[in-house]
N, C-alpha and C positions, 0 to 999 in steps of 0.2 A: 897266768899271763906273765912275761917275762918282760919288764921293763926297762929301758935304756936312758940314762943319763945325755945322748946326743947319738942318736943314728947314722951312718952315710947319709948322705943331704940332705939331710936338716935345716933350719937356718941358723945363718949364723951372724952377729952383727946386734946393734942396737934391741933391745927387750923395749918389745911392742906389749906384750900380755902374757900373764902366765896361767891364764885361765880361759877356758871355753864353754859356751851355752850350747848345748845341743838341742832343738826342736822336735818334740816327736807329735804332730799334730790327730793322731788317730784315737778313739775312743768307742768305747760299747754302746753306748749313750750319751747324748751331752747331760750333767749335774743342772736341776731346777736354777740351779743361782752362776753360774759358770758363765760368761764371756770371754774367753780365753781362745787363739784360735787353734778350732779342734774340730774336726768332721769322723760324726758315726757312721758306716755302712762302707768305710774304703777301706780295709783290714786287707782286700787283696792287693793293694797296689804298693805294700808296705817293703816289698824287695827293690821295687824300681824308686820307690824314694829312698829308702836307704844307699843305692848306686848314687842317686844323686846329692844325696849329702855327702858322702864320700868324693866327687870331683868336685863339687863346692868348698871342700879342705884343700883340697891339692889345689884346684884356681887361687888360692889367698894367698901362695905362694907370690904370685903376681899382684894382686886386684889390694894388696896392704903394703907394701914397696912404696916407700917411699921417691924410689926413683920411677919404679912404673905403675905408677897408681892411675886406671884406667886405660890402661894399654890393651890392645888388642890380644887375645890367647889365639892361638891355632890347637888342633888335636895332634899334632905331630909329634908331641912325645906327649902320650898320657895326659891329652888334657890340658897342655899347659908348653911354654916354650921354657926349654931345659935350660937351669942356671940363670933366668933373668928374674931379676929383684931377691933373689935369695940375699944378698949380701947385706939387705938395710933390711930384713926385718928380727923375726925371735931370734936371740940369742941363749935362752934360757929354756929347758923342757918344763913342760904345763907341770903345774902345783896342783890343779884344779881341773874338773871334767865335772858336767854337771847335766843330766839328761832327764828334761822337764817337756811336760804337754799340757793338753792330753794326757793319753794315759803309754810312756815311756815303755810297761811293763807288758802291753802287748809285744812287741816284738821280738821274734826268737832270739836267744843268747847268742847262737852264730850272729846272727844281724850287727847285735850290740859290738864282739866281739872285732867284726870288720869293720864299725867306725873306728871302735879302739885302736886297729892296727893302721888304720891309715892316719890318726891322731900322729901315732907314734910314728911313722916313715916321717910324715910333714912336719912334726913341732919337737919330736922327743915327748916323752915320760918321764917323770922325776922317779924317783921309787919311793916314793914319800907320797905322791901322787894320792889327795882325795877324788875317786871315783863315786857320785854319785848316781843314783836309778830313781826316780818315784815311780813309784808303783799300786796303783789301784788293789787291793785287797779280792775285787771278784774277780782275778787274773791271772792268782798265782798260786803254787803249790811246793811243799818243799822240794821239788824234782827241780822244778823252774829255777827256784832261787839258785839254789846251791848251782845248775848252769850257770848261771847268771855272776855269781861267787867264780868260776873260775875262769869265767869271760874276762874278768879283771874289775867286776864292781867289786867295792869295798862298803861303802855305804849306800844304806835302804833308809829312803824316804816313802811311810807308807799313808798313804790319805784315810785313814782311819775316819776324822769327824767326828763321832760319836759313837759310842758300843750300845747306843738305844734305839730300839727298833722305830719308833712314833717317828724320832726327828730324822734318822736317815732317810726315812719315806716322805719326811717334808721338803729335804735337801734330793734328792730323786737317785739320793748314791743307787750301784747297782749290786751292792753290797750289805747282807744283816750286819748284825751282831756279832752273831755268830760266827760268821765268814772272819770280821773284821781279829776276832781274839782267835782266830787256829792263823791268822797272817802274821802276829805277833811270836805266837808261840812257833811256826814254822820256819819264819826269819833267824828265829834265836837256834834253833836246829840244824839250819843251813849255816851258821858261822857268822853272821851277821852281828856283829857286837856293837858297831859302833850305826844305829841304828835310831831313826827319829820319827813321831809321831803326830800327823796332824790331827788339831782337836779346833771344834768348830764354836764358836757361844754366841749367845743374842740371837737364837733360832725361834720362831714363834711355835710354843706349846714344850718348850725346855724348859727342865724345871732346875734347881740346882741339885738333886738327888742324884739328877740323869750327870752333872756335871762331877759329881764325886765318885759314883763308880766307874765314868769312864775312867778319869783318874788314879782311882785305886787300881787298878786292873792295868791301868803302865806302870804302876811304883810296884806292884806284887811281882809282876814279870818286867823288871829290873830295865827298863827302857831309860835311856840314857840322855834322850833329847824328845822335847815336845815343841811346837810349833801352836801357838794358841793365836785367831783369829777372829774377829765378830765377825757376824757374815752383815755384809754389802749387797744393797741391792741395786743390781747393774742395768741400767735401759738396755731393753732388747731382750734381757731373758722371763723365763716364766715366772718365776717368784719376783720380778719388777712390777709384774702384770696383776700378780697371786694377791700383792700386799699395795697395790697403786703405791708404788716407787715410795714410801713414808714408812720404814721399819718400827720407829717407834709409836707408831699407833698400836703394835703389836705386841711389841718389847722396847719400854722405857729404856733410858739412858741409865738411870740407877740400877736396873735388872743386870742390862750388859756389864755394867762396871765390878757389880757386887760378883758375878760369875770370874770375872777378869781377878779380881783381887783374892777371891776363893783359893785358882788352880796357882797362881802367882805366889801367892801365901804360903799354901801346903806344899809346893816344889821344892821353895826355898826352904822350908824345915827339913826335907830330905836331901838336903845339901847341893839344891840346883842353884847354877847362877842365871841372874835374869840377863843374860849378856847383851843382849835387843827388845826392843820393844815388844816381840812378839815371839820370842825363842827364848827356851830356857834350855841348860844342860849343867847336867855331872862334869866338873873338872875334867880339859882335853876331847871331851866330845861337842865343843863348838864347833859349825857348821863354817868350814874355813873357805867355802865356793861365795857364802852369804856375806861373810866379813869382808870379802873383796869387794864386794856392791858399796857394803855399807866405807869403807874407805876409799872411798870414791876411783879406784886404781879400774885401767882400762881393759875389756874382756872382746876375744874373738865369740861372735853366735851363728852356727850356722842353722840350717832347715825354716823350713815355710814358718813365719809370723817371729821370727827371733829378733832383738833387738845387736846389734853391736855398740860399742864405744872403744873407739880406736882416732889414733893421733890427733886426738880434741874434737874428734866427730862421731858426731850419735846417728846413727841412720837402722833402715829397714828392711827388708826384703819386699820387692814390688809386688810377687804374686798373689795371689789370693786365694788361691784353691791347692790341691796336691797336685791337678791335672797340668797347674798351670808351672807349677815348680817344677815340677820333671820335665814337660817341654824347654823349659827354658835352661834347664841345664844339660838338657841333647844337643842342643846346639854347638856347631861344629866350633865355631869364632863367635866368642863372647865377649863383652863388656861389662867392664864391674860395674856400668850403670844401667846393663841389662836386667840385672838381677837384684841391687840394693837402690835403695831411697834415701840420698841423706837427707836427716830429719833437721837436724842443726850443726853447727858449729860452735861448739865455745869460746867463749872469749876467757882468758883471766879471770876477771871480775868473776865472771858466772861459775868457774870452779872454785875460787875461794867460798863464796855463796854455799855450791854443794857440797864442799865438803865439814864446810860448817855443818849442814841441815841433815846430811846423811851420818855424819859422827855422833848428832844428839841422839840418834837412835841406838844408839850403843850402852852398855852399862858401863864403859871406863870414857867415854864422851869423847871431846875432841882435845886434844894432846897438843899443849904452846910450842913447845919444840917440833912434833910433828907436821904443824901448820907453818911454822919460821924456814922448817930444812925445805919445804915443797915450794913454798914461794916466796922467801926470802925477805917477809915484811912478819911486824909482830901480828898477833891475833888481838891481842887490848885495840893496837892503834887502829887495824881495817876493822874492827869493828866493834866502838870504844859502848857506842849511843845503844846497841843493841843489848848488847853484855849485863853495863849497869841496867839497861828498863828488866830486861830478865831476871837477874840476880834480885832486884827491889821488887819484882813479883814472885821471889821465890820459886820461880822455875827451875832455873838452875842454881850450881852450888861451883863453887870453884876447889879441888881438892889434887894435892899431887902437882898441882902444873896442867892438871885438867879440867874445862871446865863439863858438866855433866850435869842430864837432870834430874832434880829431886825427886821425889814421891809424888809430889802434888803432880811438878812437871810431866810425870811419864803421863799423869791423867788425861793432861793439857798440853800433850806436847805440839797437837797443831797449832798452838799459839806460839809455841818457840816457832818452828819452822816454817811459820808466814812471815818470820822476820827475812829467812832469808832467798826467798822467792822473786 
């Protein structure tokens, strides 16, 4: 893939976002524990939601414009009226591309590779540009990848979970063991280096035995980022139902911790940093689509169930099925409130708030200067009473000109971040 620093019409103007959510809601199967939106058995219709994800990038052109933020589109040039709002929105090509479901890694590389090019007509590419995939492990093959590798992904997120047969069967992945370690090993053969691994704990009938060889088995084959999780149990799915919504009848709070502080522990001996609460990596393989979340900076999302945050507004996509998203982006004259929900609007207050609460999640925490350049008041005085009650419980530490949390804190960090809810 041949990336550009600023395309012919591109936008040009004010920097709205330098990163995108891409939605790929299709899957084999829904996951025992999964509430995510994702429908099994539509694999066929994965060409015509692809098209529509594709004029859902070009309509942003218009429907993020600050001058014509809900303005009427016609199709009369592709989807969209030529050169209106181009002037007030990206001025910068995407840092970031991150393609999450479901399962992302069903869809052919061509598929991938013609969002990627109409990314690139509407926003530009950086050439620096982290490309992310997740990808389900019963999905792929080294043929696939390496497509996939010259579609222009760079980074493979694989939902691994476990390399133990018992708990994958509890979690209903569609995936062994076995499967799981030739997806590792085929990644790394495909060119895939800079590459991350989800691992799942607090599973009922996991033992920590199963938690050290999945472990071992990403440190032996040189896996550079892991993703670690307790599993959650979600109203509405089967393991809600499995375990009547109460995990720790199943798996104690000290089981999930002791597993937690296990893969935590042993990472950091092989020279990972804990950089989130829930990610570790090898120096320079931090996941820089996630660091934007957790820095509270604004991100374009497009496909069925994607969230956006754009000019202090959090909103949704209305449809609710695939059937219903591809009709709605047939349509000839659209409205950006055809298609999106705004969820809220922020005030001030409510961003200082988050990016207090989303920077606690970080291993270098939240930055005084950082917080002073963004909104111009100190971090002590907006938030003098929280600081000290935290710091006198030892949650956090103050180091650098950052404040961050401790050890105890990462345990307890819902206690930090209901300060600032």
């Amino acid at each position: 893939m041949e990336n550009s620093s600023r395309p012919a019409g591109a936008f040009s103007g004010e920097t709205l976002s330098q990163s995108v959510y891409i939605h790929i809601p299709f899957c084999v199967r829904k996951c025992a524990y999964c509430d995510f939106t994702s429908f099994p058995g539509c694999e066929g219709r994965m060409g015509e939601y692809v098209d529509a994800v594709c004029r859902e990038i070009d309509l942003s052109k218009t429907f993020f414009s600050e001058k014509d933020s809900g303005a009427e589109v016609s199709d009369s040039v592709d989807g969209f009226n030529e050169g209106k709002g181009q002037d007030n929105l990206s001025g910068t090509a995407l840092r970031t591309i991150y393609f999450g479901g479901g399962t992302p890694s069903l869809l052919s590389p061509e598929m991938v590779e013609k969002i990627l090019n109409t990314l690139r007509e509407v926003f530009g590419i950086s050439e620096a540009c982290e490309i992310t995939l997740e990808a389900n492990p019963g999905t792929i093959d080294e043929e696939k990848l390496r497509a996939f590798k010259d579609a222009g992904v760079n980074r493979l997120s694989l939902g691994i979970q476990s390399l133990c047969d018992p708990v994958l069967k509890t979690l209903g992945r569609i995936h062994d063991s076995e499967a799981g370690k030739r997806a590792i090993e085929a990644a790394e053969r495909a060119g895939f280096s800079n590459l991350s691994c989800d691992m799942m704990l607090g599973i009922p009938g996991q033992t920590m035995e199963d938690v050290r060889s999945t472990l071992q088995f990403f440190l032996d084959n040189k896996v550079p980022h892991v993703s670690l999780y307790s599993l959650i149990l979600e109203e509405g799915t089967p393991m809600f139902e499995t375990y009547q919504g109460d995990i720790e009848k199943f798996v104690s709070q000290e089981q999930d911790r002791a597993m937690y502080h296990e893969v935590v522990n042993t990472l950091k001996e092989h020279g990972f940093s804990h950089y989130e609460i829930s990610n570790m990596s090898l120096p320079g393989y931090e996941s820089r689509h996630n660091l934007m979340y957790w820095r509270a900076e604004e991100y374009y999302a497009f496909g069925l169930g994607a969230h956006y945050y754009l000019q202090g507004e959090r909103g949704t996509h209305k449809a609710e099925t695939v059937d219903e998203y591809i009709a709605t982006l047939r349509k000839e004259d659209i409205r950006k409130e055809d298609i999106y929900e705004v969820e809220e609007r922020i005030s001030e207050e409510d961003q200082k708030k988050e990016f207090m609460m989303l920077g606690f999640r970080t291993g270098s925490g939240v930055k005084e200067q950082d917080f002073e350049e963004r909104f111009g008041v100190k971090m002590d005085s907006a938030f003098a009473e929280e600081i000290r009650r935290e710091q006198k419980a030892g949650l956090i530490e103050h180091i650098d000109g950052s404040y961050r949390l401790t050890d105890k804190g990462f345990d307890l960090a819902n206690q930090v971040f209901s300060d600032y809810i």
